[in-house]
C-alpha atoms as one frame of an Amber mdcrd trajectory, in Angstrom:
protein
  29.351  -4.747-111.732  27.886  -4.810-108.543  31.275  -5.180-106.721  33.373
  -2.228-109.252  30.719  -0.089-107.697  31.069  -0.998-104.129  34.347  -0.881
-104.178  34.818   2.540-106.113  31.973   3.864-103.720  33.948   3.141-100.998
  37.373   3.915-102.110  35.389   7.691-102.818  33.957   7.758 -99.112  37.446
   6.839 -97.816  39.010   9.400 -99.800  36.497  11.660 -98.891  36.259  11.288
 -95.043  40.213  11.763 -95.184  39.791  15.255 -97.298  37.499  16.548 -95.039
  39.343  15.884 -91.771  42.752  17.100 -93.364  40.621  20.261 -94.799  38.970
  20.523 -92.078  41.967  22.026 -89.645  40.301  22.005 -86.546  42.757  24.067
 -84.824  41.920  27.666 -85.716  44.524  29.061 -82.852  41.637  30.828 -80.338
  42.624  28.979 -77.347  46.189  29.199 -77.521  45.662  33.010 -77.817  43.405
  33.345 -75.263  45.421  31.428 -72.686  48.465  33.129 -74.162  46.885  36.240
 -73.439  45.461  35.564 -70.079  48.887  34.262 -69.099  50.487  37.310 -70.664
  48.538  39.509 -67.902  48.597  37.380 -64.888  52.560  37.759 -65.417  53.241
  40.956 -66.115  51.033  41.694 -62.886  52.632  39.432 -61.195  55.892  41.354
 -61.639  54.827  44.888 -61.413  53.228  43.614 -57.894  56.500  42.243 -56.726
  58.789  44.569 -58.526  57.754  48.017 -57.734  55.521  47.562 -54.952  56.709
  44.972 -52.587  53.009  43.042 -52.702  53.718  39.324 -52.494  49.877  38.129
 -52.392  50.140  39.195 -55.950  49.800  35.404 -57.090  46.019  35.832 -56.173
  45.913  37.438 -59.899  46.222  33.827 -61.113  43.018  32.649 -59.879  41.578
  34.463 -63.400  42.861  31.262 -65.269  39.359  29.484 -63.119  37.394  31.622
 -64.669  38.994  30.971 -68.524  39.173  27.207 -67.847  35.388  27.168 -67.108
  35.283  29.167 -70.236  37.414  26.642 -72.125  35.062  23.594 -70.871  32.056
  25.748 -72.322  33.949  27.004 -75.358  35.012  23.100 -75.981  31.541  21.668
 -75.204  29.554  23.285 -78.004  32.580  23.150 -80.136  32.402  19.147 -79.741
  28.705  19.778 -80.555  28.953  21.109 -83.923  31.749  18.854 -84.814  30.732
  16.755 -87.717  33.939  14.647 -88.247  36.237  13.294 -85.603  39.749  13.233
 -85.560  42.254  11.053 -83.441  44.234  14.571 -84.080  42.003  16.463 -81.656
  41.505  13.619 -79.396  45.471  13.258 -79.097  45.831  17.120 -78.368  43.458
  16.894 -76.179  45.103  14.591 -73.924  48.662  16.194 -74.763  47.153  19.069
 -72.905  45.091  17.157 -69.920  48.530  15.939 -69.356  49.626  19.316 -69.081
  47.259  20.614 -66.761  47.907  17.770 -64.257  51.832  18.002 -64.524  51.274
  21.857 -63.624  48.991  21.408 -60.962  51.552  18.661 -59.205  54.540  20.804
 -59.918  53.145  23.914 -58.259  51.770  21.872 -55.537  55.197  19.777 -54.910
  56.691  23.194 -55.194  55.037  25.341 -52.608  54.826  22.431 -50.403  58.738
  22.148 -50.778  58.672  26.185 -50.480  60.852  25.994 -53.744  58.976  29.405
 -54.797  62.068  30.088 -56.986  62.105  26.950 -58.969  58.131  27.652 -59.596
  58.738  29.800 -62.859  61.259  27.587 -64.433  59.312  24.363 -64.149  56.249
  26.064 -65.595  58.414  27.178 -68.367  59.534  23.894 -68.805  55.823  22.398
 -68.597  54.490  25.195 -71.246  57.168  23.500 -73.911  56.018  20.337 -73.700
  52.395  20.174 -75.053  53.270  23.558 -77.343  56.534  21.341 -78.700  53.632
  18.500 -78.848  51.282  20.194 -80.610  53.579  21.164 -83.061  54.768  18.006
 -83.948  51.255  16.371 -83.732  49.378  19.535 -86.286  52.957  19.505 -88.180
  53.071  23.181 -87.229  56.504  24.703 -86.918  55.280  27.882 -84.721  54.182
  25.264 -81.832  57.532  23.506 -82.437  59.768  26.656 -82.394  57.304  28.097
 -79.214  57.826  24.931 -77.304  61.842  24.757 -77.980  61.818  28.347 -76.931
  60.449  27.596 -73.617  62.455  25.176 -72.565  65.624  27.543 -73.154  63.440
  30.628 -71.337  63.436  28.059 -68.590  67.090  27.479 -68.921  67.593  31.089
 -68.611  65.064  31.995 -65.771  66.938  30.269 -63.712  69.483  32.802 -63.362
  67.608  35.267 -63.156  66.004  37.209 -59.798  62.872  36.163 -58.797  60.378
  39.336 -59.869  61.829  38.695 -63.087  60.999  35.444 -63.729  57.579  35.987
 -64.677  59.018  38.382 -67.411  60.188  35.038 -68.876  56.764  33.856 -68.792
  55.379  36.539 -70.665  58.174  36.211 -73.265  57.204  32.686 -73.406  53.759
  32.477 -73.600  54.067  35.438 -76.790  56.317  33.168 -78.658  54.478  29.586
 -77.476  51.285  30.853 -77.791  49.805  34.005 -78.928  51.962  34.101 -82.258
  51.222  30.671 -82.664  47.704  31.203 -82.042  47.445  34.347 -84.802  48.947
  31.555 -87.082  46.773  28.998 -86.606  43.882  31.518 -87.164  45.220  33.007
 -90.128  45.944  29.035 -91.343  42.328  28.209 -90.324  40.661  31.519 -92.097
  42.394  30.811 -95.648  41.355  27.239 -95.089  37.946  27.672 -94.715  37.750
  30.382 -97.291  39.254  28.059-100.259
């Protein structure tokens, strides 16, 4: 009798630990919107500087994604905090995007270094569809997929197109990668947690 019971009691503590992380869907979209956002408006500055008034220390703008990363670290700190199940989910995303973040930093680098300014746009494209595409695949969440795919042919695009305009592309991008995505993931997340 003894044994029935451990063995039912564990089967129901298995069973249980695997309803609550799949219930539990961690992702509830804020960060992709806020990046998508922040993104959004370091672009579209970026062009109107270039565009209509000639100002190429525009790129200064960019030094606002600092301030949202130490935001992020913060945000992700007391998130981690009140996490009371872990999931090799959230550990793989989060090292889908480290990834990211030290591919970006190397391409831009390698870039301006190389003073390949007008390949900078299309390799960041190409960077943003790989953990979105990721993502995707990893929450089995066809926005992400469809964001990253979209991306890479934004990238494909970009290429022939002037300069200023490139950073159009990343605004196009990052709405379709990210903030979209991101409103899905919180509306997902919401009607999760209410049920």
């Amino acid at each position: 009798m003894q044994q029935e019971f451990n063995e039912h009691t564990s089967l129901q503590l298995i069973e249980s630990m695997i309803n609550r992380a799949k219930d539990k869907f961690s992702e509830n979209g804020t960060l992709y919107m806020l990046w998508g956002i922040v993104v959004f408006i370091c672009s579209l500055v970026q062009f109107i500087g270039i565009y209509y008034y000639g100002y190429t220390q525009i790129y200064y703008v960019w030094f606002l994604t600092w301030l949202v990363l130490i935001y992020q670290m913060v945000f992700l700190s007391r998130k981690k905090k009140a996490e009371t199940v872990r999931t090799y989910t959230a550990d793989i995303l989060k090292y889908v995007w480290l990834c990211f973040v030290c591919c970006l930093f190397v391409a831009i680098f390698t870039l301006q270094v190389k003073q390949a300014y007008s390949s900078i746009n299309p390799t960041i494209l190409v960077l943003y569809a790989v953990p979105t595409f990721l993502s995707g695949i990893i929450l089995k969440f066809r926005p992400l997929v469809a964001g990253g795919a979209f991306c890479w042919a934004l990238a494909i695009g970009s290429v022939f197109a002037p300069f200023a305009f490139q950073s159009l592309f990343i605004c196009v991008a990052v709405v379709a990668a990210w903030i979209i995505p991101g409103i899905l993931l919180r509306i997902k997340y919401r009607r999760q947690m209410l049920s």
